[in-house]
VOZADREN-296444 format. One record per residue: z, y, x of N, C-alpha, C, O in turn; residue number from 1. Coordinates in pm, 1 decimal, always signed. Layout:
N
n.w, n.v, n.u, ca.w, ca.v, ca.u, c.w, c.v, c.u, o.w, o.v, o.u, num
Z, Y, X, Z, Y, X, Z, Y, X, Z, Y, X, NUM;
...
END
This chain:
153
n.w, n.v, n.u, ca.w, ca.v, ca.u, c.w, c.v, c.u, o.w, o.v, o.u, num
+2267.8, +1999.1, -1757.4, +2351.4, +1955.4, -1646.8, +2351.9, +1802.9, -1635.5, +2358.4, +1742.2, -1528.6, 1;
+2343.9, +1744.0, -1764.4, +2372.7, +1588.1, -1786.8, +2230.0, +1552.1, -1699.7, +2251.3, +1463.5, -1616.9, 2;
+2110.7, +1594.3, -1700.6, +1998.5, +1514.8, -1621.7, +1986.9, +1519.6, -1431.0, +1938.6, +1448.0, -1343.3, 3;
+2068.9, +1659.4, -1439.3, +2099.3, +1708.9, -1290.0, +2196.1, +1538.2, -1221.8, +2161.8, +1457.6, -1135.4, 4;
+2293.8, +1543.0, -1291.8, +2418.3, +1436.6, -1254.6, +2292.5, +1340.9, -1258.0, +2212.6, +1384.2, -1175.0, 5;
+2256.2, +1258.3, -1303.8, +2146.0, +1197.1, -1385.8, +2002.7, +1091.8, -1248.1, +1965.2, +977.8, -1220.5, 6;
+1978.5, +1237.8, -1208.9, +1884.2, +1264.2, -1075.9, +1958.4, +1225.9, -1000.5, +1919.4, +1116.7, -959.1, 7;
+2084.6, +1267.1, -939.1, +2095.6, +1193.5, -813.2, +2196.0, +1076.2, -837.2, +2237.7, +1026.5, -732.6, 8;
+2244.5, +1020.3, -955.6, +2316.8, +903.6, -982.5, +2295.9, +810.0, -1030.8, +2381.8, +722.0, -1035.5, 9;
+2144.2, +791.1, -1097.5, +2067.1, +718.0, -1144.0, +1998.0, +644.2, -1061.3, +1920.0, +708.0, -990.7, 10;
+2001.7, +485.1, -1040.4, +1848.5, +383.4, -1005.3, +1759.6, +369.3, -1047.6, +1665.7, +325.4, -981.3, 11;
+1747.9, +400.6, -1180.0, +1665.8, +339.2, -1282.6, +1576.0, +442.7, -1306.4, +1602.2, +557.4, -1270.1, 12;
+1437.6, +404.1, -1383.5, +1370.4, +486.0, -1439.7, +1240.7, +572.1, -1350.6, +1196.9, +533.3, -1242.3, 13;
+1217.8, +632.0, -1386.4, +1083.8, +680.3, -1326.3, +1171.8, +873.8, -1316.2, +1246.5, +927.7, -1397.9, 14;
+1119.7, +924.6, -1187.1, +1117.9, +1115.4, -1225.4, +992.9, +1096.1, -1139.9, +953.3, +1003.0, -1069.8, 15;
+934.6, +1241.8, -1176.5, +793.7, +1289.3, -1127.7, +817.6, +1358.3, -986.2, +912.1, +1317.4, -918.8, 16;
+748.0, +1446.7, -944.2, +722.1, +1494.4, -799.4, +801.9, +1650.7, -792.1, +854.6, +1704.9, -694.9, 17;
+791.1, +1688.9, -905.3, +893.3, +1827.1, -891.0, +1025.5, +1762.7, -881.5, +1097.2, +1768.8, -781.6, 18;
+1066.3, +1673.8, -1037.8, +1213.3, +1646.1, -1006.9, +1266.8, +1588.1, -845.8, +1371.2, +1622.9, -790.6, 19;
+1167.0, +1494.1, -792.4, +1201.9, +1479.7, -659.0, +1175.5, +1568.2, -530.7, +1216.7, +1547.4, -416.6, 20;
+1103.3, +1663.5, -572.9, +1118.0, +1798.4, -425.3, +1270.2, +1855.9, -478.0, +1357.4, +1876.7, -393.6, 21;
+1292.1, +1876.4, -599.9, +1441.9, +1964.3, -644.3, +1592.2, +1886.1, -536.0, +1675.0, +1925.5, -453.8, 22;
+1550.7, +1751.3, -608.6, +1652.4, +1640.7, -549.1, +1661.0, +1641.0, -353.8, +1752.6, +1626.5, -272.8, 23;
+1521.0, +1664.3, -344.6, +1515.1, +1688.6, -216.9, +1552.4, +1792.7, -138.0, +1587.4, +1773.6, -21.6, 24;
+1548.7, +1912.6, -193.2, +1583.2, +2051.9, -141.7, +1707.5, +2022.7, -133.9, +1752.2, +1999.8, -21.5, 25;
+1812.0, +2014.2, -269.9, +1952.1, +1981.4, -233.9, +1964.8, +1915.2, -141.8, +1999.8, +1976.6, -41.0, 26;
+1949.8, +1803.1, -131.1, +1964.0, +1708.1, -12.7, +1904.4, +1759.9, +135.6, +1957.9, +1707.6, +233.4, 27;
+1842.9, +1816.9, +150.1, +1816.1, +1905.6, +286.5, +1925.4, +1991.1, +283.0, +2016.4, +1965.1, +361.7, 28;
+1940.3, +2111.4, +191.6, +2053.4, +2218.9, +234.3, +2186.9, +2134.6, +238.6, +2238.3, +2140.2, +350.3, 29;
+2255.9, +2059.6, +149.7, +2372.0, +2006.1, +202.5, +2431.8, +1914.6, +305.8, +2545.2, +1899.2, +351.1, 30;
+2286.1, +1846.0, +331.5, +2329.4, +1778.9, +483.5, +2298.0, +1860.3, +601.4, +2317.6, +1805.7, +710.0, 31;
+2236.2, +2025.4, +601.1, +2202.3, +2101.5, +663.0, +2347.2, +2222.2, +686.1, +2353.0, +2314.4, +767.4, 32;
+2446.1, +2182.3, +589.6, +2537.2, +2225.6, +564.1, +2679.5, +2199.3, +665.0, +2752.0, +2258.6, +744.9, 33;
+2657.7, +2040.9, +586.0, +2733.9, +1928.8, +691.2, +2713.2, +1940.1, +841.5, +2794.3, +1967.3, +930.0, 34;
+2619.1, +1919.9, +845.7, +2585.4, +1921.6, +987.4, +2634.4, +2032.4, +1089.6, +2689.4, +2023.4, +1199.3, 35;
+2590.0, +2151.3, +1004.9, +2664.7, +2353.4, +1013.9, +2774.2, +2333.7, +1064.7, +2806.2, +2362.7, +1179.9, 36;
+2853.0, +2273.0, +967.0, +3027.4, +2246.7, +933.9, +3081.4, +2143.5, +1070.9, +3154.6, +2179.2, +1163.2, 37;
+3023.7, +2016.5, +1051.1, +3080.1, +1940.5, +1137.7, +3054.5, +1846.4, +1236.1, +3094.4, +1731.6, +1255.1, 38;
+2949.5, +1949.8, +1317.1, +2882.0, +1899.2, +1456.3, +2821.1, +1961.8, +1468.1, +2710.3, +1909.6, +1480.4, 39;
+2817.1, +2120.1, +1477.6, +2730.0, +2212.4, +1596.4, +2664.4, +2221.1, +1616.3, +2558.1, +2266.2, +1573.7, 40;
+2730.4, +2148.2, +1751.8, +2667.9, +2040.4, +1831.5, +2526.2, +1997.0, +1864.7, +2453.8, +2008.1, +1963.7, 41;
+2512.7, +1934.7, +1724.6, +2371.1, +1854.5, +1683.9, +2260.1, +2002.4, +1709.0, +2167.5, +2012.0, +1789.6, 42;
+2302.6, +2090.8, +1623.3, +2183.3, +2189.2, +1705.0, +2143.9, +2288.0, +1837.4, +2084.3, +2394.2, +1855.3, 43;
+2209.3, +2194.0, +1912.3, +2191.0, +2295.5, +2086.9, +2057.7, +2270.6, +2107.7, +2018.7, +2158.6, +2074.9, 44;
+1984.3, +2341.6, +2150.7, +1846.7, +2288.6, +2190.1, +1820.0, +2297.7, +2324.3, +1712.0, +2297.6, +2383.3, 45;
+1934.8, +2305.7, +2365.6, +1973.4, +2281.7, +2599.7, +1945.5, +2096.2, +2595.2, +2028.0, +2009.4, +2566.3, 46;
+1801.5, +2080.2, +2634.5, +1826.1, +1947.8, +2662.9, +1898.7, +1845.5, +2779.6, +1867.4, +1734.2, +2821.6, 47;
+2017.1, +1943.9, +2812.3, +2049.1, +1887.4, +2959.3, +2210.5, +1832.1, +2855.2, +2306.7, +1769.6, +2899.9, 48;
+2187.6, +1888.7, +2694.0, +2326.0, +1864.4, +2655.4, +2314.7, +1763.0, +2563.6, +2246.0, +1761.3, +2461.5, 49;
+2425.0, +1635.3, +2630.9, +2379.6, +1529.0, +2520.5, +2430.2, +1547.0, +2393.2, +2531.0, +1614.1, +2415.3, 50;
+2424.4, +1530.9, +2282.7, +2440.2, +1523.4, +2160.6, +2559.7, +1439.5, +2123.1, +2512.6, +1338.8, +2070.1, 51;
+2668.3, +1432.8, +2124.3, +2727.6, +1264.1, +2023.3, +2731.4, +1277.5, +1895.4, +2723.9, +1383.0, +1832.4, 52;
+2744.2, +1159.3, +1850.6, +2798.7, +1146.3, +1708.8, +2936.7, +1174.0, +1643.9, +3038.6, +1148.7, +1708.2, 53;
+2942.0, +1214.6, +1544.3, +3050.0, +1307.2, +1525.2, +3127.2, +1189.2, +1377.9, +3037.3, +1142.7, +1307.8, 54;
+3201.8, +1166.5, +1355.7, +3177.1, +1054.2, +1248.3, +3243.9, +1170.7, +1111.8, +3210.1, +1131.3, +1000.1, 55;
+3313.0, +1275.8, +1110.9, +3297.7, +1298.1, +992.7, +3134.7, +1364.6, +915.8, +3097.1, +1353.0, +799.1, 56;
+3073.2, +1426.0, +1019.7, +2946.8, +1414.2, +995.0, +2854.1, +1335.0, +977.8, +2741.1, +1378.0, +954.5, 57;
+2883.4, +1185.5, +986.3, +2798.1, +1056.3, +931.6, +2880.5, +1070.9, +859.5, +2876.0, +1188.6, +823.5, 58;
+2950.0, +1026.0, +817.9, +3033.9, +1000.1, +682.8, +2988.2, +1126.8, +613.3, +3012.1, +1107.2, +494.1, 59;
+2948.4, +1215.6, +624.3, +2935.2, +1322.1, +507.6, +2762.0, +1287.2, +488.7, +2717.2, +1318.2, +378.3, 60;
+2668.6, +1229.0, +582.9, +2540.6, +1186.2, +581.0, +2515.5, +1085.9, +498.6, +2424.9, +1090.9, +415.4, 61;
+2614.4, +958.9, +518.3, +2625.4, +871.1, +466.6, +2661.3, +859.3, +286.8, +2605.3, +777.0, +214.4, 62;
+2748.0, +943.1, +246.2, +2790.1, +979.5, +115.2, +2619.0, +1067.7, +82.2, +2553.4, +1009.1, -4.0, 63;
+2561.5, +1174.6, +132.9, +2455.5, +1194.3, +70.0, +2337.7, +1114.2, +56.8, +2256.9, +1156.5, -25.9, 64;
+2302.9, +991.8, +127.7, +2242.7, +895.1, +117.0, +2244.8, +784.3, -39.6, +2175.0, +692.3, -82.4, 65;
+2321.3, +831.1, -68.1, +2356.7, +772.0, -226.5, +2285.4, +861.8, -333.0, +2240.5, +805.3, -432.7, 66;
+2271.7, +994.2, -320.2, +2167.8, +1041.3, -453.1, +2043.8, +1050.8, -388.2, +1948.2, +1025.5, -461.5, 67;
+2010.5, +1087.3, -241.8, +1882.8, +1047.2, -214.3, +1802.8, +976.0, -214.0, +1680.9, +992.8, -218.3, 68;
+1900.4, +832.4, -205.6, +1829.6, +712.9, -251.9, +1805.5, +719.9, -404.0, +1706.6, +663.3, -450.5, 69;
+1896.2, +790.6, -488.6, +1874.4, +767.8, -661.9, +1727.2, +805.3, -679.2, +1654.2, +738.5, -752.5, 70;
+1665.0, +957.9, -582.8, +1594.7, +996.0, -597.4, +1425.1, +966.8, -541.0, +1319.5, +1004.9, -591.4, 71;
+1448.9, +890.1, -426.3, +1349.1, +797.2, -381.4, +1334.5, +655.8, -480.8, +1224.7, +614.0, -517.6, 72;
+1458.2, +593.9, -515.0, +1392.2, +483.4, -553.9, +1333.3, +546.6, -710.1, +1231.3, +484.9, -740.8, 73;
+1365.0, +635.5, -798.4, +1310.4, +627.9, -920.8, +1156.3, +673.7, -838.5, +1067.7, +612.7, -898.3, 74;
+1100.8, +749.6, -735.8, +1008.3, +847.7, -732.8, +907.4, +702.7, -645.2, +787.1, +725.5, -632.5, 75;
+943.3, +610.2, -608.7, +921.3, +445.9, -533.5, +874.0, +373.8, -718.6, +787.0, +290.0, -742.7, 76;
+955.8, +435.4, -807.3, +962.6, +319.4, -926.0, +844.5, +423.5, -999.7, +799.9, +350.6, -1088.3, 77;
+788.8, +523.1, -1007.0, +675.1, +661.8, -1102.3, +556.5, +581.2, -1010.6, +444.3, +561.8, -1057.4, 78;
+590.9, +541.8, -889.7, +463.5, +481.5, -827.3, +364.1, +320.1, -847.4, +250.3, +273.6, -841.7, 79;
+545.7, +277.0, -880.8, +512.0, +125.9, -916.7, +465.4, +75.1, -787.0, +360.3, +29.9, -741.7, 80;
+625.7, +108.6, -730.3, +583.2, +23.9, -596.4, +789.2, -85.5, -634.5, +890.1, -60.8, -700.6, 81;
+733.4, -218.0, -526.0, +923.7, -217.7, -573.1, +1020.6, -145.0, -526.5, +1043.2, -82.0, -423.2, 82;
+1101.7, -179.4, -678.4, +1213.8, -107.2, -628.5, +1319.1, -116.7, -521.2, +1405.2, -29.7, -508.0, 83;
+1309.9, -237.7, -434.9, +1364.2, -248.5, -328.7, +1375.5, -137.5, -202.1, +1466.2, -97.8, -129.0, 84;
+1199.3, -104.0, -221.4, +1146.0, -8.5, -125.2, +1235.9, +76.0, -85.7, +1272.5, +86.9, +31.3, 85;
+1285.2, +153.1, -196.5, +1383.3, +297.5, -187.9, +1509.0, +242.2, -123.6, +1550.2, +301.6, -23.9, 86;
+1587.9, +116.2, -175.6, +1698.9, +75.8, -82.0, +1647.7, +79.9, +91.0, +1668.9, +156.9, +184.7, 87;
+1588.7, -17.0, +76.7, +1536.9, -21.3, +224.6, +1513.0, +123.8, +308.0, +1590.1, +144.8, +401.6, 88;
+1426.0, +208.5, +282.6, +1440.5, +345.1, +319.5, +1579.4, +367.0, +339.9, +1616.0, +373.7, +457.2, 89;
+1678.6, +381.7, +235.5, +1812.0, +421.8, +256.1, +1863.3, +359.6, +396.7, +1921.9, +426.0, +482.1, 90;
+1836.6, +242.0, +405.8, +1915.0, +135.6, +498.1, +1879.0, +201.6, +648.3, +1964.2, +227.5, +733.4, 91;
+1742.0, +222.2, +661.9, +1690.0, +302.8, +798.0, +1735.5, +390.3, +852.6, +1747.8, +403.4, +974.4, 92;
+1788.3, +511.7, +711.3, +1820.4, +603.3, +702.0, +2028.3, +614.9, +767.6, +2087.7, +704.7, +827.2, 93;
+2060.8, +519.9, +732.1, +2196.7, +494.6, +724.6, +2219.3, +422.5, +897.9, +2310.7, +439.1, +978.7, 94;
+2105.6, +348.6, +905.0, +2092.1, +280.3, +1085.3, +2109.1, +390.3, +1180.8, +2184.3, +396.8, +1278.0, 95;
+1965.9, +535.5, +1102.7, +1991.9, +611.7, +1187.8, +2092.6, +693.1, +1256.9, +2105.4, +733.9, +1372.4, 96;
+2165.0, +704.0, +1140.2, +2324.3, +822.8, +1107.0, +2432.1, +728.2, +1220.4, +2490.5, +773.6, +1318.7, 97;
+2434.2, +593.3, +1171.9, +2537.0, +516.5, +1242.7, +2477.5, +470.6, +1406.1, +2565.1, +420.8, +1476.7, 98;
+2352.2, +482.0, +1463.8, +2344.4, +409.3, +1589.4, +2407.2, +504.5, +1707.6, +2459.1, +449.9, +1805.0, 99;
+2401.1, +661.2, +1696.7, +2499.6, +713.7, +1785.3, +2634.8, +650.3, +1862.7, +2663.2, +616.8, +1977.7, 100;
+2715.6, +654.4, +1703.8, +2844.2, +561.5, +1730.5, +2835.1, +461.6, +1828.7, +2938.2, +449.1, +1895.0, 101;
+2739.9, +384.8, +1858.5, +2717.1, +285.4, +1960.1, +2688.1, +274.8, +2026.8, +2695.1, +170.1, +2091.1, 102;
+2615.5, +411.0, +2071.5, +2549.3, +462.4, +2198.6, +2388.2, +397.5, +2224.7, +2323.4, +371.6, +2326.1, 103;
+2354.7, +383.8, +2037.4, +2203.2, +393.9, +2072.2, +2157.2, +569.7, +1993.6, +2244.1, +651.5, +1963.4, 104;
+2009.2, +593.4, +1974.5, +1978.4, +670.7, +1958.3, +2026.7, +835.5, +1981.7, +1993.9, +927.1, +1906.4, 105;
+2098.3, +847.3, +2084.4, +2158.7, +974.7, +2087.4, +2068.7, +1030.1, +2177.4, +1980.1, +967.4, +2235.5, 106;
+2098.5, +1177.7, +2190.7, +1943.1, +1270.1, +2242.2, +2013.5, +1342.4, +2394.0, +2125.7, +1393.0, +2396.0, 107;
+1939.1, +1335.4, +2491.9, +2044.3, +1363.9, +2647.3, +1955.0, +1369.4, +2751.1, +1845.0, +1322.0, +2722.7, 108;
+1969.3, +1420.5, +2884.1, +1890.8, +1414.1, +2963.7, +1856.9, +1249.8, +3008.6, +1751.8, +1210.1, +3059.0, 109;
+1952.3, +1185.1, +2981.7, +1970.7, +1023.3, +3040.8, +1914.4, +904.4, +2948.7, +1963.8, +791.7, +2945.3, 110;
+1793.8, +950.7, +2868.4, +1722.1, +868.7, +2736.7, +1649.0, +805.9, +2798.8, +1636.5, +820.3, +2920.4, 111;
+1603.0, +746.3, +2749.2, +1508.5, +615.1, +2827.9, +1387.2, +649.9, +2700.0, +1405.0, +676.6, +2581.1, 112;
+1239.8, +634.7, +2793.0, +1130.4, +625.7, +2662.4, +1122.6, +517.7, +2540.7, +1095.0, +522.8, +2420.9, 113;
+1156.7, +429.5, +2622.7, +1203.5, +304.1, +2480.6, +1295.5, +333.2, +2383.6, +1280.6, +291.9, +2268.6, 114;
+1440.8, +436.9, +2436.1, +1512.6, +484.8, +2246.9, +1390.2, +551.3, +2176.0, +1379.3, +522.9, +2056.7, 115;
+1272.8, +655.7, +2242.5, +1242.5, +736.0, +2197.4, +1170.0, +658.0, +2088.3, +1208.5, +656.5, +1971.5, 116;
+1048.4, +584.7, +2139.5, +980.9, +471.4, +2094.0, +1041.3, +387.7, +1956.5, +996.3, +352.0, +1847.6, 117;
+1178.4, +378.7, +2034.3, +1254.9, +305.9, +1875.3, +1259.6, +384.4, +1783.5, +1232.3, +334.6, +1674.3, 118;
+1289.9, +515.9, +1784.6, +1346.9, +628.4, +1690.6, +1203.9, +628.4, +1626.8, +1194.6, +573.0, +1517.3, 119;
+1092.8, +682.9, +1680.8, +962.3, +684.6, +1645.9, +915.5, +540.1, +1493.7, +881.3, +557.7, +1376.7, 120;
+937.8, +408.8, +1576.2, +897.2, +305.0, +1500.0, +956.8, +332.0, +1374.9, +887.5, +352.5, +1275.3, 121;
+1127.9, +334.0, +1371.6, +1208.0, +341.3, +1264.7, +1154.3, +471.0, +1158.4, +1150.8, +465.8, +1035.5, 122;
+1116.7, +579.7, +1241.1, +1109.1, +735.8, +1142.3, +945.8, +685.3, +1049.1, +925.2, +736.7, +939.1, 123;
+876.6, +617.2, +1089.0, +772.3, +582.3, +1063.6, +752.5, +547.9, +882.9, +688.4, +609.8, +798.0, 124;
+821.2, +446.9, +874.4, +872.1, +417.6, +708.9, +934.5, +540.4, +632.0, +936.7, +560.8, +510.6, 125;
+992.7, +629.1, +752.5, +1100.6, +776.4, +625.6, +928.5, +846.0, +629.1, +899.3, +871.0, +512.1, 126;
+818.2, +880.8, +717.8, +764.6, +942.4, +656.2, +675.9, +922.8, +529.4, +637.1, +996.0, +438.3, 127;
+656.9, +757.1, +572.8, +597.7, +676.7, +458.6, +612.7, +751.0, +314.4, +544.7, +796.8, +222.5, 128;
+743.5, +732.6, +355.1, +876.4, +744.7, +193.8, +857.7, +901.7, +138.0, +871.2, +934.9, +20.3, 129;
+813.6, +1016.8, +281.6, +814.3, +1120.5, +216.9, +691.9, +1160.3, +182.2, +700.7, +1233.5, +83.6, 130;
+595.1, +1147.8, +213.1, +460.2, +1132.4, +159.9, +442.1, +1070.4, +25.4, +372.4, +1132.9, -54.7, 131;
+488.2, +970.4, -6.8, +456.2, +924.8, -122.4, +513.5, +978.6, -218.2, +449.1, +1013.7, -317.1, 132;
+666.2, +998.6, -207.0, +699.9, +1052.2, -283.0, +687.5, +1198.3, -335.6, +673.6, +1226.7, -454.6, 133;
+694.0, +1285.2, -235.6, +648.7, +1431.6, -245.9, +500.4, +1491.0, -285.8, +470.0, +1595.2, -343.8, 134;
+413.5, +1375.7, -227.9, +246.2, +1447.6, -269.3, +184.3, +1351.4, -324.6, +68.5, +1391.8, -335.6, 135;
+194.8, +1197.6, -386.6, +86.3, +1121.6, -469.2, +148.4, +1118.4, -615.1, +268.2, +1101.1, -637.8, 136;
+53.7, +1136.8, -706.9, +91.8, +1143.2, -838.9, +142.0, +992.0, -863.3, +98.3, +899.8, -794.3, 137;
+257.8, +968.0, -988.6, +278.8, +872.9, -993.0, +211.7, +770.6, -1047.6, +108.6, +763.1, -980.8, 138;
+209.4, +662.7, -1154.7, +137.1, +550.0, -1220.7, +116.9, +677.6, -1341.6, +194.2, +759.7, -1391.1, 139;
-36.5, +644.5, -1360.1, -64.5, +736.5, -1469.9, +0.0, +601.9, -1633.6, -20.7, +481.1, -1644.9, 140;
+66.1, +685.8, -1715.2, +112.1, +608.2, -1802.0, +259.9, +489.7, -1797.8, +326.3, +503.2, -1695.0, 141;
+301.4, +404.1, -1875.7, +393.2, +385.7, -1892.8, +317.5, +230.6, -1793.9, +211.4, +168.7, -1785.8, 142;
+502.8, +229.6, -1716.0, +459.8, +116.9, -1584.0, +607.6, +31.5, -1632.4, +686.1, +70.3, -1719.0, 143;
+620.0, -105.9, -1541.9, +758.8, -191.8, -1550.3, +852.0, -124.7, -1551.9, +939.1, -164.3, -1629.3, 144;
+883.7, +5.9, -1472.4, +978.8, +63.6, -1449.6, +1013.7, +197.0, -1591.2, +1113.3, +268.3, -1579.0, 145;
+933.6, +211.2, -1697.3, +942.9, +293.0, -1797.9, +825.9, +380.7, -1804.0, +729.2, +365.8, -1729.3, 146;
+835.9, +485.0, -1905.5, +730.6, +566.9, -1955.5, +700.6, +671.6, -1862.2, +788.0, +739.6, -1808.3, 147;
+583.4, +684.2, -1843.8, +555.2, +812.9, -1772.0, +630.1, +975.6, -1733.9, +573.5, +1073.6, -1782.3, 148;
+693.1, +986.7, -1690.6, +742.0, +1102.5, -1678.0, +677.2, +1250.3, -1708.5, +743.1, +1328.8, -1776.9, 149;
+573.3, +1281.1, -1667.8, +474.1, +1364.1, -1711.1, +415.3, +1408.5, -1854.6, +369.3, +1517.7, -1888.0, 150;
+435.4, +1256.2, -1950.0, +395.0, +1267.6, -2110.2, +527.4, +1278.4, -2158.3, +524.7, +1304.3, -2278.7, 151;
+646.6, +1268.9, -2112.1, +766.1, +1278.6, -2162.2, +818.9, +1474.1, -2130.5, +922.3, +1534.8, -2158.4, 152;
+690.3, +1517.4, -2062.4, +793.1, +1635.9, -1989.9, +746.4, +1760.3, -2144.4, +794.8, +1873.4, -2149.4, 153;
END
């Protein structure tokens, strides 16, 4: 249980590509959850219906953005890329959740191709983030960020 807590509360250190699909699955079903729970909404697929932002549903996005990031930046740090990287991802990630509130990025008959364009540029880096992390093996051997995960398993 102690490595579970571990995975999504941890910055540090290196995990491999299973521990981060695991970290990842959670993190899909519970913001898939949230979302269930508290905004609907978000899944009408009538595009004549605009979408808003719901804020206890960012706020419940926003709180899971904290072990997802634990789990990108160690799976950013198995790569030996910096560790900044994984914050930054988070930050995109957190732009996205909050630009509703302001009446950018929301989805409606009345969108202009330029939000779309923006949403596009921004998602560009999350797929970056999920590619690397989900399908390239990490630094073979022990890197700045600690020992290999794989010779430790």
């Amino acid at each position: 249980m102690g490595n579970v807590i571990e995975l999504f509360t941890s910055f540090s250190g290196r995990i491999n590509r299973a521990s981060w699909w695991l970290g990842y699955v959670v993190y899909v079903i519970l913001s898939g959850i949230g979302t269930v729970l508290l905004n609907p909404t978000a899944l009408s697929m009538d595009p004549d219906v605009e979408v808003p932002g719901v804020w206890s549903e960012t706020i419940w996005q926003l709180v899971l953005i904290i072990p997802l990031t634990a789990i990108v930046v160690k799976r950013f740090n198995d790569r030996d890329w910096p560790h900044w990287l994984g914050y930054a991802i988070a930050l995109i990630a957190a732009l996205l959740y909050l630009a509703p509130h302001f009446g950018f990025f929301t989805f409606g008959p009345d969108k202009s191709v330029d939000e779309g364009i923006a949403i596009l540029v921004l998602a560009i880096p999350l797929v970056f983030a999920f590619i690397d992390n989900g399908f390239l093996r990490g630094t073979k051997g022990p890197n700045r960020y600690g020992p290999d995960p794989l010779q430790n398993a």
